[in-house]
C-alpha positions in Angstrom: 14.3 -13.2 -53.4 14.8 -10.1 -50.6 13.2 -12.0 -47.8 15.5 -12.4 -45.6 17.0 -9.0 -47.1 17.4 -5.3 -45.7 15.0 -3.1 -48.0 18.3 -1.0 -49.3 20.1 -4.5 -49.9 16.9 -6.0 -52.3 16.5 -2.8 -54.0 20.3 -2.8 -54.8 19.8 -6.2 -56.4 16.7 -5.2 -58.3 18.7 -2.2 -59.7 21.6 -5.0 -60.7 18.3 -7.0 -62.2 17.3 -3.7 -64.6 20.6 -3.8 -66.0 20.5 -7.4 -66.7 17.1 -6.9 -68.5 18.3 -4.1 -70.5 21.2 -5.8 -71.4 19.3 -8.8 -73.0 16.7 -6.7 -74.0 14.4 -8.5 -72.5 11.6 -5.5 -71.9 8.8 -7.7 -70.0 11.3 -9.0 -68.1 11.9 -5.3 -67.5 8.8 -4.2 -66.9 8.2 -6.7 -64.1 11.2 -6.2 -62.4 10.3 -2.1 -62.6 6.9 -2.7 -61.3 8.5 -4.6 -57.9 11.4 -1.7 -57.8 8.1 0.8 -57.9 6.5 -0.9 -55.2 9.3 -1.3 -52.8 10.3 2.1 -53.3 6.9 3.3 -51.7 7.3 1.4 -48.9 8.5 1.6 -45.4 9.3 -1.6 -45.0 10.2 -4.2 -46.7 8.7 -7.5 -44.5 6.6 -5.2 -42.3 5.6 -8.1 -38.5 2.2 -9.4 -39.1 1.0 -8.1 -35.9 1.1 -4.1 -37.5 -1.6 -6.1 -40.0 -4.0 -6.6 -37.6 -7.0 -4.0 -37.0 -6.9 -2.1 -33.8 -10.1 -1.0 -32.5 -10.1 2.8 -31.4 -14.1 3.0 -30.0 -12.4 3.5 -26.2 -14.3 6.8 -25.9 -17.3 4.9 -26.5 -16.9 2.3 -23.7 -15.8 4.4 -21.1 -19.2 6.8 -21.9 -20.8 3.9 -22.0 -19.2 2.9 -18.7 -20.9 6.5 -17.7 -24.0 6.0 -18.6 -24.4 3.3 -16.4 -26.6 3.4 -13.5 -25.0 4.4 -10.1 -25.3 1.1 -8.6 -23.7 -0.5 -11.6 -20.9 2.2 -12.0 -20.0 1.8 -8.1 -19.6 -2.0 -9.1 -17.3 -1.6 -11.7 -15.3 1.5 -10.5 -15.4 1.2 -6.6 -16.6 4.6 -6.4 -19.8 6.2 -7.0 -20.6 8.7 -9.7 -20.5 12.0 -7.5 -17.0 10.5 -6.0 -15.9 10.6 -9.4 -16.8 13.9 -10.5 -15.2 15.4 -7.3 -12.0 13.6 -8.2 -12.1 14.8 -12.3 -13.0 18.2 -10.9 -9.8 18.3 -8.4 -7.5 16.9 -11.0 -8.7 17.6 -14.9 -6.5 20.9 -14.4 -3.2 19.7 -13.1 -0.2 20.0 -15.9 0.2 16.6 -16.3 -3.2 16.9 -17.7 -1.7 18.9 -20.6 -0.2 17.8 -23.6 3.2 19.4 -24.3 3.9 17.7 -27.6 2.4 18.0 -31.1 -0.4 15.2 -30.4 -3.3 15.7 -27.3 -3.9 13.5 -24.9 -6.9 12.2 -24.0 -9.5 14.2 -22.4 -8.6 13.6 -18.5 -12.2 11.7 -17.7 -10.6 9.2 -19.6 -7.7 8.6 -18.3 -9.2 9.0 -14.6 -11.3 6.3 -15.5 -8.8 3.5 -16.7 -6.7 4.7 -13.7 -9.2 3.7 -11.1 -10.4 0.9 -13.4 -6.8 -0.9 -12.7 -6.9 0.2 -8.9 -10.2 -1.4 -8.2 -9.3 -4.6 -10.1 -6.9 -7.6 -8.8 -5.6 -9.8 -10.7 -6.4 -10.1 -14.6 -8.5 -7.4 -14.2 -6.0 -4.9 -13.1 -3.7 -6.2 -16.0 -3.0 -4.0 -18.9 -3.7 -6.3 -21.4 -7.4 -7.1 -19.7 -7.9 -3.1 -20.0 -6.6 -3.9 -23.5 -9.8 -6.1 -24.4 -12.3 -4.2 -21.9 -11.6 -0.8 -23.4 -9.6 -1.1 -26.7 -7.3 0.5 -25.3 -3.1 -0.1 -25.8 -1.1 -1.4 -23.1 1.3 1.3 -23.1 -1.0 3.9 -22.9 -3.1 1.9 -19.8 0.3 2.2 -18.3 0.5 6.1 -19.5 -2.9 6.9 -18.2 -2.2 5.2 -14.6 1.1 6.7 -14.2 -0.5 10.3 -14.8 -3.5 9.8 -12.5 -1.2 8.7 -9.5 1.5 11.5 -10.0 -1.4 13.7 -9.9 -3.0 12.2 -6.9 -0.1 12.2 -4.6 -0.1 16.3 -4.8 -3.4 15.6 -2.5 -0.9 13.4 0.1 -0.1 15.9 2.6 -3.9 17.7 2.4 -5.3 13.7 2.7 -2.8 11.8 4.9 -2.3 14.6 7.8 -1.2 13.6 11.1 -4.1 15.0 13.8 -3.3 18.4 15.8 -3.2 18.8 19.3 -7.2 19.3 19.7 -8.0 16.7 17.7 -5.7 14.3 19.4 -7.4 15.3 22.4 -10.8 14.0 21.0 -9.4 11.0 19.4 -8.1 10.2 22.9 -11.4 11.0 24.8 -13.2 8.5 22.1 -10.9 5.8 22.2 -11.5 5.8 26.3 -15.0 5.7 26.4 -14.6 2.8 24.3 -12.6 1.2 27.0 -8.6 2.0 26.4 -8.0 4.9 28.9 -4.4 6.4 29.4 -4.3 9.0 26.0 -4.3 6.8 23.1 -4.4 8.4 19.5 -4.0 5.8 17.1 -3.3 2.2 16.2 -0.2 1.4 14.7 0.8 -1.9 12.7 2.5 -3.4 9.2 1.4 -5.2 6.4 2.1 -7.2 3.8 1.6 -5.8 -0.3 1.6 -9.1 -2.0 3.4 -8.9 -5.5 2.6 -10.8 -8.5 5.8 -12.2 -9.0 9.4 -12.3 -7.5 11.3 -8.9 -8.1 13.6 -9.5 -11.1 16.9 -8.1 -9.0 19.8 -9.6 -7.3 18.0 -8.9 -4.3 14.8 -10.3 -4.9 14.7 -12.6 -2.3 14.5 -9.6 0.2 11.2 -9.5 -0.6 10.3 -12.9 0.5 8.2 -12.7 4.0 7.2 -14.9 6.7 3.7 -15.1 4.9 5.2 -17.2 2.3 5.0 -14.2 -0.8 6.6 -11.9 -2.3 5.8 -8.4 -1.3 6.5 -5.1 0.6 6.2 -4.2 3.5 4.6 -0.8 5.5 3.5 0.7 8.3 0.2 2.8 9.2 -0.7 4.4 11.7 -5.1 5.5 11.8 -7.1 6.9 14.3 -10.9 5.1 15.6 -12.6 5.9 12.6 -10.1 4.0 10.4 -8.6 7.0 8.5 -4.7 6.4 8.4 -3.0 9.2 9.8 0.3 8.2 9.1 2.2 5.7 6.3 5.5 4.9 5.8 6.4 2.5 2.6 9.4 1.2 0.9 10.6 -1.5 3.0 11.0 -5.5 1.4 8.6 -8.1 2.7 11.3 -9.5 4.5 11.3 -6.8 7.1 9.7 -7.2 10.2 7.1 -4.6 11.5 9.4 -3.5 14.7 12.2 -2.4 12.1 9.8 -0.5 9.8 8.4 1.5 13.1 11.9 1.8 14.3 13.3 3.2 10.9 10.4 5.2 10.9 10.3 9.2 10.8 7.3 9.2 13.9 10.0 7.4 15.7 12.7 9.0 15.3 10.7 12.4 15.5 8.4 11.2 18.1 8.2 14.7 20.1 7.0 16.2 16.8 3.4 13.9 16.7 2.7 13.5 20.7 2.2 15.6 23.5 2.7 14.3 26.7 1.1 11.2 28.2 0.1 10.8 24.4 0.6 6.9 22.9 -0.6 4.6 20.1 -1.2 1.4 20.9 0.2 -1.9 19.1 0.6 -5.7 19.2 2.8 -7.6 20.9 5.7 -7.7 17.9 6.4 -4.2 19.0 8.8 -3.3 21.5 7.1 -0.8 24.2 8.4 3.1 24.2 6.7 5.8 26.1 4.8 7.1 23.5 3.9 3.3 22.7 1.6 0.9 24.4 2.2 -2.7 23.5 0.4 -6.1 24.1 1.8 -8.9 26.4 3.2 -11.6 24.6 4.2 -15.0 26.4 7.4 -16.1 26.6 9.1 -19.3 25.7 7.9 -22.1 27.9 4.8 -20.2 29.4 1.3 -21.6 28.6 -0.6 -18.7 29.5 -0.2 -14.7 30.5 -1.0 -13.9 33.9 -4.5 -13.2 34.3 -4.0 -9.3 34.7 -2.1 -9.2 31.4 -4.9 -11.6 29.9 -7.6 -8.9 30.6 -4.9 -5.9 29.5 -4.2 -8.0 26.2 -8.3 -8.2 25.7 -9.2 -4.7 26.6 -6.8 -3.3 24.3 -7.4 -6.2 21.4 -11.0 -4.4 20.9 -9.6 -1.5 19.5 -6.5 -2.1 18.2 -8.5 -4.0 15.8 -9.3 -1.2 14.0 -5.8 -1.0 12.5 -6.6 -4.7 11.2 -10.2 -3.1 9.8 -8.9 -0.6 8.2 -6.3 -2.8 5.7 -9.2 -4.8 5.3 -11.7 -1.3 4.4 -8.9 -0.7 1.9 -7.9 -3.7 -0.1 -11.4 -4.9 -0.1 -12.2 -1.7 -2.2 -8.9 -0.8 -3.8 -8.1 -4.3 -4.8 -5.2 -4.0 -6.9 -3.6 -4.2 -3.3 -3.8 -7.6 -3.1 -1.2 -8.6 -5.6 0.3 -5.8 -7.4 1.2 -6.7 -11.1 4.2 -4.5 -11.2 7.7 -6.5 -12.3 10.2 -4.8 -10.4 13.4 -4.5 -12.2 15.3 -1.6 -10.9 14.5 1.7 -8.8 12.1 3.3 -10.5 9.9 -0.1 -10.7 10.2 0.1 -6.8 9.2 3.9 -6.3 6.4 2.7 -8.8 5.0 0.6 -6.5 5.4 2.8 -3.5 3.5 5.6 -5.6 0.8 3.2 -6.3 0.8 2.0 -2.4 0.2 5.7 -1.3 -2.3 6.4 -4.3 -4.4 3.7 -2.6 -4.2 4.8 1.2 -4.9 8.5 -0.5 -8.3 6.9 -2.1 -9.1 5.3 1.0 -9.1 8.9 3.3 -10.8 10.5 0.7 -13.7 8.4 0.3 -13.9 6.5 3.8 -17.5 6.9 4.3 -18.8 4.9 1.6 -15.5 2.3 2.3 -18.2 -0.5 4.0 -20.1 -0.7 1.1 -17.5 -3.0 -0.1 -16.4 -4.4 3.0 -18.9 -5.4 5.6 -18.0 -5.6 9.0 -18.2 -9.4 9.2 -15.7 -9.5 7.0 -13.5 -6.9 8.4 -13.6 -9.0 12.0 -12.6 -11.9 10.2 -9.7 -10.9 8.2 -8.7 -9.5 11.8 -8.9 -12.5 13.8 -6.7 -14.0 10.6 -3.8 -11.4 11.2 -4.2 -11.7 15.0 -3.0 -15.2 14.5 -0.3 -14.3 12.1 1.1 -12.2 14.3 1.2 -14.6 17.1 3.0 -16.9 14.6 5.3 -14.3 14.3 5.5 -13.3 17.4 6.8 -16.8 18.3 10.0 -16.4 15.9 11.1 -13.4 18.0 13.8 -13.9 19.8 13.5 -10.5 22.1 10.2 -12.0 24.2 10.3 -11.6 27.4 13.6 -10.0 27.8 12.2 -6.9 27.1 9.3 -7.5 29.3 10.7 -8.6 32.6 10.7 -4.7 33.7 7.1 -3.8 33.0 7.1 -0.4 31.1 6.1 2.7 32.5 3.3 3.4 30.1 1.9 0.3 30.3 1.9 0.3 34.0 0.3 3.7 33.7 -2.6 2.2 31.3 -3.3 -1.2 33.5 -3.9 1.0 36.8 -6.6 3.4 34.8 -8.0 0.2 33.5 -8.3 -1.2 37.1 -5.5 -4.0 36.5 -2.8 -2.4 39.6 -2.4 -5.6 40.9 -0.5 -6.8 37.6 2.3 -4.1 38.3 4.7 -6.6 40.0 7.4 -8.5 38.7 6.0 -12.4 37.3 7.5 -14.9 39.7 8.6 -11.9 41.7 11.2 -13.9 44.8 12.0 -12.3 47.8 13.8 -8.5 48.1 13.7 -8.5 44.1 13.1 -5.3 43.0 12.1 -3.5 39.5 15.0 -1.9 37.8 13.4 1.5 35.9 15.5 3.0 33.0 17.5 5.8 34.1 15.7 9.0 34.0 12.5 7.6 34.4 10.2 8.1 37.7 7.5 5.5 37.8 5.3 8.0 40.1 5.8 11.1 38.4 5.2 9.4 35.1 1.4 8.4 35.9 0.0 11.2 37.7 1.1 13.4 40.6 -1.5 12.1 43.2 -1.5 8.6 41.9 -0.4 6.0 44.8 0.9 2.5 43.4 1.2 -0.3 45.8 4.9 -1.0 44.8 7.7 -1.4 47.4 11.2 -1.8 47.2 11.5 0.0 43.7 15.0 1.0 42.8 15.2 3.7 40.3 19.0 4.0 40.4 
């Protein structure tokens, strides 16, 4: 009769029912009709959804202790982080407010919800999903969501102690490494961008910003680490659309370059960079040419075996955080988008905190062969830019500085140089000075007007 009825609606027409009853003194008529006033009366609702009817399990504590008790080998499997790793990670957060409960009801105890946290940050796919963390742990969706949210605002207070850009001394040793390895001329770092696959396609009217080259939905950033694969620098935020020379250009160590180098400082980066001073970039052939010159070849190769490690290290970190490999976040508006940008950097800070134990996930097979696939990515995209050799036909000061430490001063000429050309320097800029004050180069006719 009230079915399809608001509660206060179906009670007002058993009320109208009484009187009815009393009126034809019908008093089992009554009495039934009283019984279902009784009953309605003492409840909430009147149709209450079926799915409130079904019997949520609340044993969580049990599985995650249970998760615990595991042995170390088995926990590392699960949680992508070995047991003392964890406890140094409850230890530095289980005290920070977000920790505390400011309403009538507690939270859960923070090993808890540092558990579920990196649960969903190891996982990709399903297994990062909140319902899968749902069935795993018997845990509610919202409250997987909760849980992660609290962990990563807690985490990012460890961004500037975990992510921090090397001082002058240690610049100095990063340098002296990198050229015994074979890349002399002060080289700190290896810079590059990559590509944070989303799930699906952004739900806003610029959603197709975020389609890239790759042929996914994502975002895009930039890193910049050091020889031992700790990033030193990140910058997120960008749609997948954008390509890596905009992100560095757009970038605060750009614009702000004096603040991170000293002089004759650089990083060194592929050939879908533009070269700077403070910037080493690889040759790229131009449109119509076969093959570099055989100077530039050897430069290009030289170089190639470190800036690999730029290429290892995205691989050292989704291979263990997996969650970067297709983040199940829908975003909607801002705060989805700062969402996954917080989640981005929770990941890099996991990755410097625990980069020791990062190639027990990632073995360095694997790492060389997910670098020889975005070395030929980036000669694919190299190919759609239209600045090639433009840029290129006056070779770059640093660069030239670089090739005649690395023995290559026969490549600092013009290609296809014709008779009384001459190399146009940008104003400003002296060639000689620039390298080293005793340093002869076997250029003529140089015009640095």
């Amino acid at each position: 009769m009230g079915g399809l009825k608001s509660k206060d609606a179906f009670e007002r027409d058993l009320e109208y029912s009484l009187v009815d009853a009393i009126s034809f003194d019908d008093d089992d008529l009554f009495d039934d009709i009283a019984a279902v006033y009784l009953d309605s009366k003492l409840r909430r609702y009147l149709c209450r959804p079926s799915r409130y009817l079904k019997h949520r399990e609340r044993d969580f504590k049990d599985r995650i202790d249970r998760l615990h008790r595991e042995p170390d080998e088995g926990f590392r499997k699960f949680m992508r982080i070995n047991k003392l790793e964890f406890n140094y990670l409850l230890t530095t957060l289980q005290d920070h407010p977000i920790f505390k409960s400011t309403g009538k009801r507690p939270q859960a105890v923070p090993k808890y919800q540092i558990t579920v946290a990196i649960w969903r940050l190891g996982h990709d796919g399903t297994g990062a999903s909140a319902v899968c963390i749902n069935q795993h742990f018997h845990i509610a969706e919202g409250t997987c969501n909760i849980w992660t949210d609290r962990f990563i605002y807690a985490l990012l207070d460890l961004e500037d102690e975990v992510i921090l850009w090397p001082d002058k001394l240690e610049r100095r040793e990063i340098a002296d490494q990198i050229a015994a390895a074979g890349v002399p001329g002060g080289c700190v770092g290896f810079v590059d961008g990559c590509l944070i696959v989303l799930d699906q396609k952004p739900s806003r009217p610029d959603g197709a910003d975020f389609f890239s080259y790759k042929g996914r939905y994502g975002v895009s950033i930039m890193c910049v680490c050091d020889d031992q694969r700790r990033i030193r620098y990140l910058s997120c935020g960008f749609p997948g659309c954008s390509h890596d020379n905009r992100v560095f250009e757009t970038s605060y160590i750009n614009e702000n370059f004096q603040d991170f180098f000293s002089p004759n400082e650089n990083i060194l980066r592929d050939s879908a960079y533009r070269p700077r001073n403070y910037c080493i970039s690889l040759f790229k052939r131009g449109y119509g040419e076969a093959n570099l010159a055989p100077d530039e070849e050897a430069f290009n190769i030289k170089c190639s075996s470190q800036r690999v490690a730029i290429e290892h290290t995205y691989g050292l970190m989704k291979g263990r955080w997996q969650s970067l490999r297709g983040l199940r976040i829908k975003i909607r508006d801002g705060d989805d988008e700062c969402r996954v940008t917080c989640w981005i950097r929770a990941c890099v800070i996991l990755h410097n905190l625990f980069i020791s134990t990062s190639f027990d996930f990632y073995t360095e097979e694997e790492a060389k062969q997910a670098a020889r696939r975005e070395e030929l990515e980036q000669q694919q995209r190299s190919s759609m830019d239209p600045h090639h050799r433009q840029d290129e036909a006056v070779y770059h000061p640093a660069r030239l500085a670089v090739m005649h430490l690395m023995g290559l001063q026969k490549s600092i000429k013009p290609k296809k140089k014709k008779k009384n050309q001459t190399i146009v320097l940008p104003p400003g800029i002296n060639l000689i000075d620039y390298i080293h004050p005793n340093l002869v180069l076997p250029i003529t006719n140089v015009d640095c007007s």
